[in-house]
C-alpha positions in Angstrom: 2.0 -16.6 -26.1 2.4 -12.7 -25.7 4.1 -11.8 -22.6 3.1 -8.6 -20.4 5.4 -7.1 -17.8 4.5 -4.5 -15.5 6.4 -2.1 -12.8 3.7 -0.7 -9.8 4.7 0.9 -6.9 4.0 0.8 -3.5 2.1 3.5 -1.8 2.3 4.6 1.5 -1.4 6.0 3.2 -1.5 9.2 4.8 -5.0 8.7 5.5 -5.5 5.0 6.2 -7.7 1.7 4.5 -8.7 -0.2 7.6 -11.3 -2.5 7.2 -14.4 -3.3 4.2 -17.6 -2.8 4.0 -18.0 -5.5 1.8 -15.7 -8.2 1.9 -16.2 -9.7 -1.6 -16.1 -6.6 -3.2 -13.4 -5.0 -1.0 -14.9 -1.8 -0.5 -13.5 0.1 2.1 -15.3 2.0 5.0 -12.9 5.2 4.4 -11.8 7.2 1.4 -8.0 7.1 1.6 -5.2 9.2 0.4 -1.5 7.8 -0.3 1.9 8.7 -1.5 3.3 6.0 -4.2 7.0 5.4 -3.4 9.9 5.1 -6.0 12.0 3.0 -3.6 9.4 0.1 -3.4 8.4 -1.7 -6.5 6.8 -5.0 -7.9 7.8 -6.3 -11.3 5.7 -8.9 -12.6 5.2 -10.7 -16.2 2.2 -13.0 -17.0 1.9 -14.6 -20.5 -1.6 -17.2 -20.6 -0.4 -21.2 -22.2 -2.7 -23.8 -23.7 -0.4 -26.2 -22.4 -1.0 -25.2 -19.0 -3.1 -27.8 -16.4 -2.9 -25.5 -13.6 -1.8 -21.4 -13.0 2.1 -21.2 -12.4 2.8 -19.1 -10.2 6.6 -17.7 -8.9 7.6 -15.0 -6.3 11.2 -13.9 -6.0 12.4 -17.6 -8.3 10.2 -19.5 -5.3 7.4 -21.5 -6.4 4.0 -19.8 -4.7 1.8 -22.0 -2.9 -1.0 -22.2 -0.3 -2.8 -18.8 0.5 -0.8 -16.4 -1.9 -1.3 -18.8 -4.5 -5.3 -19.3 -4.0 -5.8 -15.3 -4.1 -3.6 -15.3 -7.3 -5.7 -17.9 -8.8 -8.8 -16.1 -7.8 -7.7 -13.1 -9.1 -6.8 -14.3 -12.4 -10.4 -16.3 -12.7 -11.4 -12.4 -12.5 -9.4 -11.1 -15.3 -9.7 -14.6 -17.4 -13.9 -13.7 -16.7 -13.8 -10.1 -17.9 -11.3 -11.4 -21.5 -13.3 -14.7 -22.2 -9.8 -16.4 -21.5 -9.6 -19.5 -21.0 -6.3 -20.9 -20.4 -4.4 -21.1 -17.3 -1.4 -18.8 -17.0 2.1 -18.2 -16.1 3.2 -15.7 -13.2 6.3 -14.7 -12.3 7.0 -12.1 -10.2 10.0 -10.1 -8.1 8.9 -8.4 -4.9 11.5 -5.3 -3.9 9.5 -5.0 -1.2 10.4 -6.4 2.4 6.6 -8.6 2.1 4.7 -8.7 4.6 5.9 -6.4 7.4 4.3 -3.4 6.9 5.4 -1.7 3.7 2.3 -2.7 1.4 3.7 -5.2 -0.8 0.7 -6.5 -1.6 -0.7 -3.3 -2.9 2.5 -3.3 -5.6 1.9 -7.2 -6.2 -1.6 -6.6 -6.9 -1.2 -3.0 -9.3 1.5 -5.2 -11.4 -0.5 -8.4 -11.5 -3.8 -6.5 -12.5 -1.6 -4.8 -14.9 0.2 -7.6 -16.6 -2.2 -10.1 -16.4 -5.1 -7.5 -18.3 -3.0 -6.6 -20.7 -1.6 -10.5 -21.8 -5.6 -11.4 -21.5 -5.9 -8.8 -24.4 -7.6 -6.5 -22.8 -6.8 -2.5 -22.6 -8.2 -1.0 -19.4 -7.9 2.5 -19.1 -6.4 4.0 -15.5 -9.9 3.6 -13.5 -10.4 0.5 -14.7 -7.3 -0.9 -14.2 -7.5 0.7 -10.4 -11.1 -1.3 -9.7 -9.5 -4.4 -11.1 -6.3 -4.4 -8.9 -8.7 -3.6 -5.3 -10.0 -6.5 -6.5 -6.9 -8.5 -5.1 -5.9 -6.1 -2.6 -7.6 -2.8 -1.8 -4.3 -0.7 -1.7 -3.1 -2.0 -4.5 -6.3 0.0 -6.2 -4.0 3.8 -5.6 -0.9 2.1 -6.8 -1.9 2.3 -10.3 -1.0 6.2 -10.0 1.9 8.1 -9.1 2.6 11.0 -6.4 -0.6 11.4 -4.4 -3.3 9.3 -5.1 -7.2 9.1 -3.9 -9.1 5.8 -3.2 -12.8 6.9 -3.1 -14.8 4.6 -0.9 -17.6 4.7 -3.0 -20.9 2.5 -2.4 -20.3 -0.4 -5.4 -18.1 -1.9 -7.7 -18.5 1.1 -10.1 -17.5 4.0 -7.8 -15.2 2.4 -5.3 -11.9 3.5 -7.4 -8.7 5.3 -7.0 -7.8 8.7 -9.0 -4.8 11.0 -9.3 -4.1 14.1 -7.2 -1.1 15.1 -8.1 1.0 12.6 -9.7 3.8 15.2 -10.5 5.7 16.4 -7.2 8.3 19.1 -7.6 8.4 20.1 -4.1 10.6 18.4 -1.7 9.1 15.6 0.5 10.2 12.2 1.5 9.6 9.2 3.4 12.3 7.3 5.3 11.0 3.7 6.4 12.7 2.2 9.4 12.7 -1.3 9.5 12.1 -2.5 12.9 11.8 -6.3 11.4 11.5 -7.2 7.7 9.5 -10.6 8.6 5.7 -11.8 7.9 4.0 -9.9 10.4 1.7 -12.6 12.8 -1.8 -10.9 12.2 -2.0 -10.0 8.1 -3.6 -7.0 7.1 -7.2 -8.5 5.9 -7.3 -10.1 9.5 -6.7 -7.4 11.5 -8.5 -4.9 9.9 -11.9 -7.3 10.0 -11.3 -8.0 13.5 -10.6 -4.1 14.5 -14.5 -3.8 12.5 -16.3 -5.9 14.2 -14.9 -5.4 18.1 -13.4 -2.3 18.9 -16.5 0.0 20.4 -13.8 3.0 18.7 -14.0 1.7 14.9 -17.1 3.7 13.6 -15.9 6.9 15.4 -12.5 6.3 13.6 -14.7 6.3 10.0 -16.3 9.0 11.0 -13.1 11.3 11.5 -10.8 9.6 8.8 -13.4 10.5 6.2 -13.7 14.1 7.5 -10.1 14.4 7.3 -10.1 14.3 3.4 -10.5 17.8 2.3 -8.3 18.9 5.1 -5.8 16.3 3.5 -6.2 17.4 0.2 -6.0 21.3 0.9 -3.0 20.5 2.8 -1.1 18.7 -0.4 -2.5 21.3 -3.1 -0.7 24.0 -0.3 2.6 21.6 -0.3 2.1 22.1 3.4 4.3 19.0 4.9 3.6 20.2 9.0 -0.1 20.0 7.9 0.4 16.4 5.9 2.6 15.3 8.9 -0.1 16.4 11.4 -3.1 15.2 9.9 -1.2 11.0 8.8 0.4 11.1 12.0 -2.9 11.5 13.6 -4.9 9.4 11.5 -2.4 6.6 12.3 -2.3 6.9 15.6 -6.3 6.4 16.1 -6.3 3.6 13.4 -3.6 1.8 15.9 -6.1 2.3 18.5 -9.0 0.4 17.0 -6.8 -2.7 17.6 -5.9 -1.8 21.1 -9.7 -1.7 21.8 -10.6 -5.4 19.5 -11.8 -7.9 21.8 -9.6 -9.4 22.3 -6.5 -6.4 21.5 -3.7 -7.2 19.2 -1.0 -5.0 18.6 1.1 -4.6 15.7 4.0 -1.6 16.8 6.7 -3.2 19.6 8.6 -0.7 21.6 11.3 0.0 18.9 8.2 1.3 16.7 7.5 3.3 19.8 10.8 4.8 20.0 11.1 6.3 16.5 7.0 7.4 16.8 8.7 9.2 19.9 11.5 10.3 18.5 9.7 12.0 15.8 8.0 14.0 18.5 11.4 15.3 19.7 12.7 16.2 17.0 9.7 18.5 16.2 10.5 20.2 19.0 13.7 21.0 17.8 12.2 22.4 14.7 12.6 20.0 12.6 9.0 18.7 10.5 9.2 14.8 10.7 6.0 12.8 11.6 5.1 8.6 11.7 2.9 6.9 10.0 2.5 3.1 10.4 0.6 0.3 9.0 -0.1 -3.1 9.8 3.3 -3.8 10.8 6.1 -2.9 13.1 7.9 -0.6 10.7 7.3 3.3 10.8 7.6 5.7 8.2 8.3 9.3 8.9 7.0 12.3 6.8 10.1 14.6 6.3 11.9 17.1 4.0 15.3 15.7 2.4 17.2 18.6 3.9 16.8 16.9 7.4 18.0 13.2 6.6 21.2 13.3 7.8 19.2 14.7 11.4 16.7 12.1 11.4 19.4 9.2 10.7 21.5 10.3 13.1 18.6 10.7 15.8 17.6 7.3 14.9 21.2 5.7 14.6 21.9 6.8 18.4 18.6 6.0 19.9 18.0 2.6 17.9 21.7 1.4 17.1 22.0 -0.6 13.9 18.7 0.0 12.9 17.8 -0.2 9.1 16.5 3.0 7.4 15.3 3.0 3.5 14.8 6.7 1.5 11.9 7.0 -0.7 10.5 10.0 -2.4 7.3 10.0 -4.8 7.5 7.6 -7.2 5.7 7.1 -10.5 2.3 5.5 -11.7 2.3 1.8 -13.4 4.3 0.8 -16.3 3.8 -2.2 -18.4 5.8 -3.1 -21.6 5.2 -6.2 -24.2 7.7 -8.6 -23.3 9.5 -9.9 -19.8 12.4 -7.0 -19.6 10.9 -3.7 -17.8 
């Protein structure tokens, strides 16, 4: 029984995933571009018994169950399809992710899974497979696979809906600070709300339509290390994918008025010259865009206008590691 441990990432999107075009498939209606995150990581080891009756699954020393466990199970049925494996295997897993609220933990659970769990199944997947395998079990989790900035092509099948590198070395200064507004399950997950968005809001096809034209603009603005231009364009994309849910019938919401405050805030603080823009997900928390020569502004911005409020440094972090063995 070979074990297999990997280390992914999380990845923030600058320009967003929001909602499939085909559901079993989990192609998305938008090519999307992220930032992986050193701050935010999944570690998870997978090694396949005999004497197994059932998968065993474990998140953070808690046995997994329900949901999470089904799309586990299902996602190992891939992998155990693609090696000819038969027996059932053992998962265990710890999340440094606050799951759930924003922050993409599942794309980091998924990157690791799809990597350890290939890997102990014998097989050797090379970088774009292993990326088509993890949007398998979540479609973010498809860019974690690769470091820095990182493009999920939408593609039109199986074959050609896959993440590649942009630049997976960074050597110019940019950061993202995540202020946790609450670290709990959000209400309306992810797969939910973006489905919902799909199928209701009269604005979704005209946010496709602009999201994908942002991509060369996106990408010109990262190979110019412009951070204003990066900051503009995520801020904006955000902002309109945020709207799509205020239009669903019937509207859901996932930002509260402390998200509100540090999206204003942000604003502000540009117009004291300083470059810091929001992005947010499915999820109360924001992110903002920034250089780490203005922390100490930003925190202190925040400190005073949101007292006690939690704030989390990550710059770009690295693409997916897996080891033989359960020590990473």
């Amino acid at each position: 029984m070979t074990h297999f441990t990997a280390r992914a990432h999380t990845n923030i999107a600058l320009l967003k995933y929001w909602g499939k075009a085909d559901t079993t498939l989990m192609l998305p209606t938008t090519t999307s571009i992220s930032l992986t995150l050193d701050e935010f990581y999944t570690d998870t080891t997978v090694w396949f018994d005999a004497a197994l009756v059932a998968d065993d699954v474990m998140l953070d020393d808690e046995v997994m169950t329900g949901k999470g466990y089904d799309k586990v199970t299902r996602f190992l049925d891939l992998v155990r399809d693609m090696a000819g494996e038969t027996r059932y295997a053992h998962v265990h897993s710890a999340n440094h992710v606050p799951t759930a609220a924003g922050l993409a933990s599942s794309a980091s659970a998924f990157a690791a899974l799809a990597g350890a769990a290939s890997r102990a199944a014998g097989l050797a997947l090379s970088p774009a497979e292993l990326s088509r395998l993890a949007r398998r079990g979540s479609g973010s989790a498809s860019r974690s696979i690769f470091g820095g900035f990182a493009q999920w092509d939408r593609g039109h099948d199986d074959l050609t809906s896959v993440a590649k590198p942009l630049v997976e070395t960074i050597d110019w200064p940019i950061q993202l600070l995540t202020v946790i507004i609450n670290d709990q399950p959000k209400k309306i997950d992810s797969r939910g709300g973006m489905q919902h968005a799909k199928a209701t809001s009269p604005f979704y096809d005209d946010w496709v339509n602009r999201s994908n034209a942002l991509v060369p603009v996106m990408q010109t603005a990262i190979a110019n290390h412009d951070i204003d231009q990066i900051g503009q364009l995520a801020e904006a994309n955000a902002l309109q994918m945020h709207a799509t849910n205020a239009t669903a019938q019937p509207a859901f919401n996932y930002l509260t008025d402390s998200s509100w405050q540090v999206i204003n805030l942000a604003t502000t603080l540009r117009e004291r010259g300083i470059s810091v823009y929001a992005t947010m997900d499915a999820g109360p928390n924001v992110k903002l865009i920034s250089r780490p020569a203005d922390t100490e502004v930003i925190t202190a911005a925040l400190a005073e206008a949101i007292p006690g409020v939690v704030v989390r440094t990550a710059t770009p972090g690295p693409s997916i590691k897996i080891v033989e063995g359960d020590q990473i």
